[in-house]
C-alpha positions, -999 to +999 in steps of 0.1 A: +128-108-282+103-135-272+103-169-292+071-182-300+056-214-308+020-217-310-009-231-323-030-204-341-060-205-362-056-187-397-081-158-390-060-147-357-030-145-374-045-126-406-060-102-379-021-098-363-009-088-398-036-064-401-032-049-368+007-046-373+008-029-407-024-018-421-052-016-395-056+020-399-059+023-444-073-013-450-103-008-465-135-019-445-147-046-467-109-059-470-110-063-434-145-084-431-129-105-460-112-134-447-103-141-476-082-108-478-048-107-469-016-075-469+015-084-485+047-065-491+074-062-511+106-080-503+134-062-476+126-051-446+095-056-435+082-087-464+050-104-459+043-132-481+012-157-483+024-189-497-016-200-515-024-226-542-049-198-554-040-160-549-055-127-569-039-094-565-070-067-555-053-033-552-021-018-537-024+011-510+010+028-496+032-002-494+009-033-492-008-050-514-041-066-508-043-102-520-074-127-522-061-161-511-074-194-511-054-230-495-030-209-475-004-227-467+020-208-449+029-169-443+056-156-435+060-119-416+086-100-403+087-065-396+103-029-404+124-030-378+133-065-380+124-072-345+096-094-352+103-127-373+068-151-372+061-179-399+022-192-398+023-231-414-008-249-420-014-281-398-052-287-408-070-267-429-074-232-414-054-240-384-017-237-385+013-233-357+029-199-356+071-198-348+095-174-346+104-143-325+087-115-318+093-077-300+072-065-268+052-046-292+046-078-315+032-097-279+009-073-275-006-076-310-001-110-305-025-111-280-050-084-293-054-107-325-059-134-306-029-154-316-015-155-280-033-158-247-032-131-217-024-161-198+006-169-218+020-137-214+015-134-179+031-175-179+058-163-202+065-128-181+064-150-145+091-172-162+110-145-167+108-129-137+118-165-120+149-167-139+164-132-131+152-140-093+175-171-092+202-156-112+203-126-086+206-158-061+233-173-073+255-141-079+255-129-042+258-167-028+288-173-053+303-141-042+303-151-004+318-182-012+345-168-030+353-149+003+350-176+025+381-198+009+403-162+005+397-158+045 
């Protein structure tokens, strides 16, 4: 899992929800709504829009579609329970997303727009830097253990 902590403007995140639950059902004039967000039901998988004005439109499958005004926070997590991202309003329609998310999350992160290519491919060289010097220290520790037993 990959912990995240960005800045994120509300329409990026409502188009990561979509993508990750409902992209392929959501009716067409849902979709150009921005006013139109999915929730669920409680368990695995809950998505909840914390609004000071919210109107239930219709329920398809296992989300409900909600019209929502003066968001001020969402929370998501998924099925699996690999993905765990809370959306908080700083100023008006931007907000600061945090939690963790799974490889397949990242990449929905980044089709929505939430998270940069460039902060994957920062995030994935980090990555890759830390196994290199861990790799480094193993084989250098293990030659000085044999050094002192010789």
């Amino acid at each position: 899992m990959v912990n995240i902590e960005t800045p994120s403007s509300l329409e990026s995140f409502r188009k990561f929800i979509i993508i990750s639950t409902c992209r392929s059902f959501i009716p067409e004039s849902y979709l150009r709504d921005y006013e139109v967000f999915p929730e669920r039901e409680e368990g695995p998988g809950a998505i909840y829009i914390e609004a000071a004005d919210k109107v239930t439109l219709k329920k398809i499958r296992e989300m409900t579609f909600v019209n929502a005004k003066e968001i001020l926070g969402i929370i998501y997590s998924s099925k699996s329970g690999n993905t765990q991202l809370k959306w908080r309003q700083t100023r008006r329609r931007i907000g600061k997303v945090q939690g963790f998310a799974s490889p397949n999350a990242l990449v929905n992160l980044v089709e929505s727009g939430v998270l940069t290519q460039e902060w994957v491919d920062n995030y994935l060289k980090l990555i890759q830097n830390q196994q290199q010097k861990q790799q480094g220290q193993d084989p250098s520790s293990a030659v000085t253990a044999s050094e002192k037993t010789v």
